[in-house]
C-alpha positions in Angstrom: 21.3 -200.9 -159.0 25.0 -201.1 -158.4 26.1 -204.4 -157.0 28.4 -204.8 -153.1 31.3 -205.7 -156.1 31.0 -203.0 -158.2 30.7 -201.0 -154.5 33.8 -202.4 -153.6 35.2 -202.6 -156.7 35.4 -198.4 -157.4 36.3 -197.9 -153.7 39.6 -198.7 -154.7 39.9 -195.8 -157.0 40.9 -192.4 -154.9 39.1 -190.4 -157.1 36.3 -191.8 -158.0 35.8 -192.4 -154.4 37.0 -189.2 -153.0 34.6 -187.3 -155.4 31.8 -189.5 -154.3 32.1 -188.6 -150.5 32.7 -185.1 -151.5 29.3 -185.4 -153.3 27.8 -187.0 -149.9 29.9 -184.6 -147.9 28.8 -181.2 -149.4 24.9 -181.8 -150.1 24.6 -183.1 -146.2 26.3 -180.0 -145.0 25.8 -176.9 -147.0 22.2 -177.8 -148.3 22.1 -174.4 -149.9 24.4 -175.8 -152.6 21.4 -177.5 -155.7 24.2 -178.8 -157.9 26.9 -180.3 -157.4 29.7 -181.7 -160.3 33.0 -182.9 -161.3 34.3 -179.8 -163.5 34.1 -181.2 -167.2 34.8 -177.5 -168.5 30.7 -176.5 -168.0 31.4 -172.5 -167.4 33.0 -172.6 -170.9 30.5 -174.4 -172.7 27.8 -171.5 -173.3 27.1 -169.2 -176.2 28.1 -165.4 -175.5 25.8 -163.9 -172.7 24.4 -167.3 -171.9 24.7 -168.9 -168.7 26.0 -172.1 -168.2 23.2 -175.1 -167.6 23.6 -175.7 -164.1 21.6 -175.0 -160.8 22.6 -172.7 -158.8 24.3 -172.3 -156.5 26.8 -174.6 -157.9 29.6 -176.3 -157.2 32.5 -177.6 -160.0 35.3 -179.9 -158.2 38.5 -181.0 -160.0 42.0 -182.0 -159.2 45.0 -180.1 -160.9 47.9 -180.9 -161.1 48.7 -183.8 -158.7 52.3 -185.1 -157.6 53.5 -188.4 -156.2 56.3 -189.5 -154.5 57.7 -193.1 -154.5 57.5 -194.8 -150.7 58.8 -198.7 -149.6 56.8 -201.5 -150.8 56.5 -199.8 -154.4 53.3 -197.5 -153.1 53.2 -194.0 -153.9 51.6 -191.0 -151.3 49.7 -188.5 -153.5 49.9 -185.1 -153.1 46.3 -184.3 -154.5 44.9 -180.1 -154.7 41.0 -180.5 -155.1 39.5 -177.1 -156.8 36.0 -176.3 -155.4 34.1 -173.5 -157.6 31.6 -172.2 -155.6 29.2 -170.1 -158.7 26.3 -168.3 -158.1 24.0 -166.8 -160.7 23.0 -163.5 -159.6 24.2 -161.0 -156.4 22.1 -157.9 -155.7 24.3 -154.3 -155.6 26.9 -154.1 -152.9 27.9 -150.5 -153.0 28.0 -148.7 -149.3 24.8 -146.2 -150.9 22.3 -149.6 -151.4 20.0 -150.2 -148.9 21.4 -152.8 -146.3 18.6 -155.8 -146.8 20.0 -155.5 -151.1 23.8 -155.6 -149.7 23.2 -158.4 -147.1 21.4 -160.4 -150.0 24.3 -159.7 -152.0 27.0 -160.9 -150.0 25.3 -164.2 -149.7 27.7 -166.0 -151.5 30.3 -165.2 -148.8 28.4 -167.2 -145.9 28.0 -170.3 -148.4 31.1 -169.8 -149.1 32.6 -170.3 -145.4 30.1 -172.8 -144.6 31.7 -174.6 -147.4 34.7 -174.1 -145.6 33.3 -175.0 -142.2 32.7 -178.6 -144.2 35.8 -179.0 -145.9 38.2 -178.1 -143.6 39.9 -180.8 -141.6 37.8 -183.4 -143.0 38.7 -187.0 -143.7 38.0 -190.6 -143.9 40.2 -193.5 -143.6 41.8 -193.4 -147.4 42.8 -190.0 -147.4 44.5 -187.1 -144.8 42.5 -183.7 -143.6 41.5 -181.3 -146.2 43.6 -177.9 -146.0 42.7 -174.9 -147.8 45.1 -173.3 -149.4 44.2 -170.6 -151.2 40.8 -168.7 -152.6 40.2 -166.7 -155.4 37.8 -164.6 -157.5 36.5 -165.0 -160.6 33.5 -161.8 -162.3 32.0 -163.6 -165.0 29.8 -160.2 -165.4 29.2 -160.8 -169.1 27.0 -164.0 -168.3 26.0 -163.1 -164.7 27.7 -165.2 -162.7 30.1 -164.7 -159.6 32.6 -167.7 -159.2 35.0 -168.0 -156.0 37.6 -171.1 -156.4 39.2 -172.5 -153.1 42.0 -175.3 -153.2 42.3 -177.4 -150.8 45.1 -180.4 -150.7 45.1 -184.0 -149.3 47.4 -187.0 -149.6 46.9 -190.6 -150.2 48.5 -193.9 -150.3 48.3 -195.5 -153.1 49.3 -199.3 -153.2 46.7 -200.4 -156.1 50.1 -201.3 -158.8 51.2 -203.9 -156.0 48.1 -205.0 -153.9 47.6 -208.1 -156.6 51.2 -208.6 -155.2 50.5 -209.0 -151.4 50.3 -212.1 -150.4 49.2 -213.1 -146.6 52.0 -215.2 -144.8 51.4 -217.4 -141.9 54.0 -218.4 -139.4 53.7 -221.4 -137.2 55.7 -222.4 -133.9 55.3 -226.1 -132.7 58.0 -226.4 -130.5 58.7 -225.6 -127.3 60.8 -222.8 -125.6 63.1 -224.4 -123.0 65.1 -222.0 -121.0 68.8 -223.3 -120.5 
């Protein structure tokens, strides 16, 4: 069992923490989702035709390709994109000829997908600003049987962990008197 310091300890990591609520976030709202995981690289680690070891659907969340920007006080804000793949492991036929109860089951993955959406968007806590998306795209893994959508969404931060062991609390005293002359 993780201890209150170890609890309070990793909340001052953005990541770590961020991912965490994501975690929380995602399997509260779009229960639909059975796995959900930082991406270590787990669509690529499969034989040919083999599927990748995960429950589906699945999400894979990683952050590419952050920037910072110095502010006052020696902080930084973040700029932070979070990838979400969304990956499913089968679709029925879409084509306009199927019957319509086959193309309804096979375009699924689109209302996960935008109640996904629904969750992220606009979402915060305290540590970090709204999640914007900011762009979507498509991915036919058709060789392993797997249809993979990636939205990015972007945050920022303030990150003031280099100086906080810095901060020290001042206190200012008055015990005189203001005399108006």
């Amino acid at each position: 069992m993780e201890t209150l310091q170890n609890i309070e300890e990793n909340s001052k990591y953005f990541f770590h923490q961020i991912l965490m609520d994501l975690y929380d976030r995602i399997s509260t709202e779009v229960t639909e989702i059975t796995y959900i995981d930082q991406d270590l690289g787990q669509l690529g680690q499969t034989g040919d035709n083999e599927k990748p070891p995960l429950s589906y659907p699945a999400i894979l969340i990683d952050f590419p390709d952050s920037e910072y920007s110095d502010i006052a006080g020696g902080g930084q804000i973040g700029e932070v994109p979070i990838s979400f793949q969304l990956i499913f492991d089968t679709y029925s036929q879409t084509w306009h000829k199927s019957p319509k109860n086959v193309i309804i089951k096979g375009l699924d993955y689109l209302k996960i997908e935008q109640k996904i959406h629904k969750c992220l968007q606009s979402w915060h806590l305290d540590y970090f600003s709204p999640l914007s998306r900011k762009s979507v795209k498509s991915q036919n893994n058709n060789d392993i049987g797997l249809r993979v959508r990636q939205s990015i969404y972007t945050t920022q931060y303030e990150d003031y962990t280099p100086i906080e062991e810095d901060i020290k609390e001042v206190t200012f005293s008055f015990s005189g008197s203001l005399k108006k002359e």
